[in-house]
C-alpha positions as CSV (number, residue, x, y, z in Angstrom):
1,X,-7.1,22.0,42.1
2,X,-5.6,21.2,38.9
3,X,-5.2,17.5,37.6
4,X,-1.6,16.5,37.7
5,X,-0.3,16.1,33.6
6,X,-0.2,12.8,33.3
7,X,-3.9,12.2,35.1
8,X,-5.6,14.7,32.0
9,X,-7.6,13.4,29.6
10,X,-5.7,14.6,26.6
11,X,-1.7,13.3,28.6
12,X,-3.8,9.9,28.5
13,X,-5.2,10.1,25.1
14,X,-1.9,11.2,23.2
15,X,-0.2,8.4,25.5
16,X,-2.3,5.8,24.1
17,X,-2.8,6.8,20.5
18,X,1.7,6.5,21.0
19,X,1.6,3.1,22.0
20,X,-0.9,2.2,19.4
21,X,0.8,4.3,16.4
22,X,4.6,2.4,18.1
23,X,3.1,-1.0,18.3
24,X,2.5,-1.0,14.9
25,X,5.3,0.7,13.5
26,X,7.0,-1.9,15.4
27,X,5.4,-4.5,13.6
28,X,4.8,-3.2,10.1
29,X,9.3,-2.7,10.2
30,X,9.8,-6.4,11.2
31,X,8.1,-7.3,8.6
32,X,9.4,-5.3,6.3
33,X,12.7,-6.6,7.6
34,X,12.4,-9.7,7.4
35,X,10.8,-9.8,3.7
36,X,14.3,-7.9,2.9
37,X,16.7,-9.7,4.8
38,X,14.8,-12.8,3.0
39,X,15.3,-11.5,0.0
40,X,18.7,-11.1,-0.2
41,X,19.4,-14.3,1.4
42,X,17.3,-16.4,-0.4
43,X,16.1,-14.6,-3.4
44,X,12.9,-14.8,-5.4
45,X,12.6,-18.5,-4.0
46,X,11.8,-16.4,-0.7
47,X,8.4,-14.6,-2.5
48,X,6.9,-17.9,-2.1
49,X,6.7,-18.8,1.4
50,X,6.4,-15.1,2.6
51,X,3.0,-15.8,3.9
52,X,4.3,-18.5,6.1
53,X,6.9,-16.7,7.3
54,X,5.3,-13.0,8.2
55,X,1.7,-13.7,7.5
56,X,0.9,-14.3,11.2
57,X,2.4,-11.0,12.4
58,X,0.8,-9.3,9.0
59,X,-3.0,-10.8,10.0
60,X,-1.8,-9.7,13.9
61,X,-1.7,-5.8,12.9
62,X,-4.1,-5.7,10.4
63,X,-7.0,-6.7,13.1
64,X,-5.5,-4.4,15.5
65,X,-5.5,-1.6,13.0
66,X,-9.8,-2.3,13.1
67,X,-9.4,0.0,16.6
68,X,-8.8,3.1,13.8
69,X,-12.0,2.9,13.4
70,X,-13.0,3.1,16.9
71,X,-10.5,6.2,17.6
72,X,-12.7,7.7,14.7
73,X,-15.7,7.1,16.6
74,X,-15.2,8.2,19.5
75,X,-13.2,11.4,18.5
76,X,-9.4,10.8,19.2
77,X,-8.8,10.8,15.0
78,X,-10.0,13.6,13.4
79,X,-10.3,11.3,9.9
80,X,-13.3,10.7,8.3
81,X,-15.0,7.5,9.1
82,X,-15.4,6.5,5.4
83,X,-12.2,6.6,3.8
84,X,-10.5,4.7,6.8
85,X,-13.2,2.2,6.7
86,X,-12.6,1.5,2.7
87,X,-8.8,1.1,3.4
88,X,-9.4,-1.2,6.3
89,X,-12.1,-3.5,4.5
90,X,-10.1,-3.9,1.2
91,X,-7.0,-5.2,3.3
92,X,-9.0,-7.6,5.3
93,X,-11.0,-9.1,2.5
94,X,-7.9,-9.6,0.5
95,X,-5.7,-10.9,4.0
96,X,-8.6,-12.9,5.4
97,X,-10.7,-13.9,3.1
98,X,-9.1,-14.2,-0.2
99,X,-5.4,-15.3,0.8
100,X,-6.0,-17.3,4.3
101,X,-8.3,-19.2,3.2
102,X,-7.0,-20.2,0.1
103,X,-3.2,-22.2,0.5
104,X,-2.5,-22.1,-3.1
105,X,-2.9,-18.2,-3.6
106,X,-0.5,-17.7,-0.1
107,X,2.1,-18.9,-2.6
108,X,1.7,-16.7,-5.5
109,X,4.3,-13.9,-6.3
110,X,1.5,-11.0,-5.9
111,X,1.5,-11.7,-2.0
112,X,4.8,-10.7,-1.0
113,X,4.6,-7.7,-3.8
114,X,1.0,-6.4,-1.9
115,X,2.8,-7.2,1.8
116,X,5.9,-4.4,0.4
117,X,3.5,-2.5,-0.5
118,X,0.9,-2.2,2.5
119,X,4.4,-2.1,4.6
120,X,6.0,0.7,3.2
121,X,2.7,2.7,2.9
122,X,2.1,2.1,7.0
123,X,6.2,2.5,8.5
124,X,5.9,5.8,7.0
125,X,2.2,6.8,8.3
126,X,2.6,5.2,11.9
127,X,5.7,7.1,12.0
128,X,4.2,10.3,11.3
129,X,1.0,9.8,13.0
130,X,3.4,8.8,16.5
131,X,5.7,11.9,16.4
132,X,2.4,13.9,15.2
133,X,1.3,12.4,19.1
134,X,4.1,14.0,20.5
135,X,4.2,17.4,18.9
136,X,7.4,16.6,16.3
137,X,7.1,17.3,13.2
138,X,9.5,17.4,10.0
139,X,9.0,18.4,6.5
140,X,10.6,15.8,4.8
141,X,8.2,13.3,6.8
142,X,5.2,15.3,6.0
143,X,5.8,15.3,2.8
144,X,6.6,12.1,2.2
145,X,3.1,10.6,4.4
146,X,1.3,12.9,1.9
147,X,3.0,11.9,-1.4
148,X,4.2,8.2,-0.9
149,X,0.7,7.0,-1.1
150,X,-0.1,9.0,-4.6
151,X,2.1,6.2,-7.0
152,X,1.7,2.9,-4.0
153,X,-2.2,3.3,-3.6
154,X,-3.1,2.5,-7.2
155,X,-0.3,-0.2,-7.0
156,X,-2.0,-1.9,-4.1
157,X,-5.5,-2.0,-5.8
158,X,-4.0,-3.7,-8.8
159,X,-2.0,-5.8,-6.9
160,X,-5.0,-6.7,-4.9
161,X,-7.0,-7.1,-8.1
162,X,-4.7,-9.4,-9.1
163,X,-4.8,-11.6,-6.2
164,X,-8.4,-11.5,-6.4
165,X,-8.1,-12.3,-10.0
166,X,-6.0,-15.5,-9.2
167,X,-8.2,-16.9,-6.3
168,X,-11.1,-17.3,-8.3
169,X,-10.1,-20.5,-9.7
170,X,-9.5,-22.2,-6.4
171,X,-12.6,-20.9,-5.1
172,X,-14.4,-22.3,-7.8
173,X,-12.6,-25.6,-7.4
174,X,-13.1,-25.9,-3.8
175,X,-16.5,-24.0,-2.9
176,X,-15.0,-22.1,-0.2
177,X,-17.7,-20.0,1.2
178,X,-20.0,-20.7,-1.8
179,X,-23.6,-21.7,0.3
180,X,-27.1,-21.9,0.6
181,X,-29.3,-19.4,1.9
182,X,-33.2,-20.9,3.0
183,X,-35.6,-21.0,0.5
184,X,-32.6,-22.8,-1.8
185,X,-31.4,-19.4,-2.6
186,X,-27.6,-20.1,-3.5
187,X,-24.5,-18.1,-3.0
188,X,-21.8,-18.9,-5.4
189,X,-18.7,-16.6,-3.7
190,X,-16.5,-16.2,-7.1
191,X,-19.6,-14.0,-8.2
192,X,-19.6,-12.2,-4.9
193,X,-15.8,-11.6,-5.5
194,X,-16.0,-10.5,-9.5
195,X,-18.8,-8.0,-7.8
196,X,-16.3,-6.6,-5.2
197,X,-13.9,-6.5,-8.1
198,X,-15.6,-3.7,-9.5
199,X,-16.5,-2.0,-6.4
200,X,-12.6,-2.3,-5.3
201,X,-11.9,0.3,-8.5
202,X,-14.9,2.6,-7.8
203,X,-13.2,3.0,-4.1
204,X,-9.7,3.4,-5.1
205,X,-11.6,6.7,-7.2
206,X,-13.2,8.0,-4.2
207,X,-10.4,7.0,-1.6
208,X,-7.2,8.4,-4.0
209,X,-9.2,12.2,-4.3
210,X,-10.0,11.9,-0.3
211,X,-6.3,11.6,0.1
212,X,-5.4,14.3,-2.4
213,X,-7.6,16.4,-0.6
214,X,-6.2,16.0,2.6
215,X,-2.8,15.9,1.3
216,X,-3.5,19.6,-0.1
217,X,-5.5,20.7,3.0
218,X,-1.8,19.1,4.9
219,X,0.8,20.5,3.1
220,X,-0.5,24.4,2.7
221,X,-0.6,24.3,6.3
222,X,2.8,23.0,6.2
223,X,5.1,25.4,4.9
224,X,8.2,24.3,3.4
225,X,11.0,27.2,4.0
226,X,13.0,28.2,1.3
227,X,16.8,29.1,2.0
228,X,18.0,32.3,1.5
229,X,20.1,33.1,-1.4
C-alpha cells in the first residue's frame, strides 16, 4: 500500500528544506529593510549603529545557516561540502569573532556595507533555492543567483578584509583572545588574524571558480529562449 504524499520521504524533505530556505529569506529581507528604511530616514548617521539595530537577527541566521552544512551531509543538498563550508567560516569569523567581540569595530562604516552585501547575495539565493523546493523556476531568477555573486563575492572579501584590517588595533589594545597555551607557549590573536588574512584571499580564488563552475554547469542546463523574429 502506497505511503500517502505527504508521509514520503522526499514530500518531507522538500517541506523542510522550504521552511528552512523561507525562514531565512524572511530574515535576510528584514534586514535588508530595515538597513534601507534606516537609510533614508536617518542617513549615513544610521551606518553607525547598524549592528545594534540588526546585528541580533544577522548573528540569528547566520548560526542557523551552520545546518547547510548538515543538509550537505546527510544528502538533502547536492553542494559540495567544501565550498559551503569556506562561505560559512569566513562569515562567522568576521560576525562572531572579529565584530561581536570587538564594540568599537560594530561602529565602523565597513559593517553595514558587508551586512548589504551578505543580504543581497542570500534574498536572492534563499529565494531561488525555495522555489527550486517546489519545482518553480524562472530565468531571470536563475540567472541572476548565478551572476549576482560574480561582482558582490570579491566585494565581501575586501570588505571583510577591511574589517579585519581595522580590528587589529583593538585587539592589540585589549588582548581579546590573545592567551597562553601550557608549556608558556603564547597566542597572540592579531597574528592568528594577519594569518587568516591571507588564507581569506587564497579562498575567495578557490571559492569564486567553484561558483563559476557551477554557474556554467547551471545555466547550459538552463536554456534561455530566444523570441521569434
Amino acid at each position: 500500500m502506497a505511503l500517502p504524499a505527504w508521509l514520503q520521504p522526499r514530500y518531507r524533505k522538500n517541506t523542510y528544506l522550504f521552511i528552512y530556505y523561507l525562514f531565512q529569506f524572511c530574515g535576510h529581507s528584514w534586514i535588508f529593510t530595515n538597513m534601507t528604511v534606516r537609510f533614508f530616514s536617518f542617513g549615513e548617521d544610521s551606518m553607525v549603529d547598524t549592528f545594534y539595530a540588526i546585528g541580533l537577527v544577522m548573528r540569528l541566521c547566520q548560526s542557523i545557516s551552520l545546518l547547510e552544512l548538515l543538509h550537505i551531509c546527510v544528502g538533502i543538498d547536492p553542494n559540495r561540502l567544501l565550498p559551503r563550508l569556506l562561505q560559512l567560516t569566513e562569515r562567522i569569523v568576521i560576525l562572531f569573532v572579529v565584530i561581536t567581540s570587538q564594540e568599537e569595530v560594530q561602529e565602523k562604516h565597513v559593517v553595514c556595507v558587508l551586512f548589504i552585501f551578505w543580504n543581497l547575495l542570500d534574498m536572492v539565493r534563499y529565494t531561488y533555492s525555495m522555489l527550486s523546493v517546489v519545482g518553480i523556476s524562472y530565468a531571470v531568477l536563475t540567472w541572476l543567483s548565478q551572476t549576482l555573486w560574480m561582482p558582490i563575492y570579491p566585494l565581501c572579501v575586501l570588505a571583510e578584509a577591511l574589517a579585519i584590517y581595522q580590528s587589529l588595533p583593538y585587539f592589540e589594545s585589549f588582548g581579546t583572545y590573545s592567551t597562553k597555551l601550557p608549556f608558556d607557549l603564547p597566542i597572540y590573536f592579531p597574528y592568528v588574524l594577519k594569518i587568516y588574512l591571507m588564507m581569506l584571499f587564497i579562498g575567495m580564488y578557490y571559492t569564486y571558480g567553484h561558483l563559476y563552475s557551477e554557474r556554467r554547469d547551471v545555466l547550459r542546463v538552463f536554456p534561455f529562449k530566444k523570441k521569434k523574429m
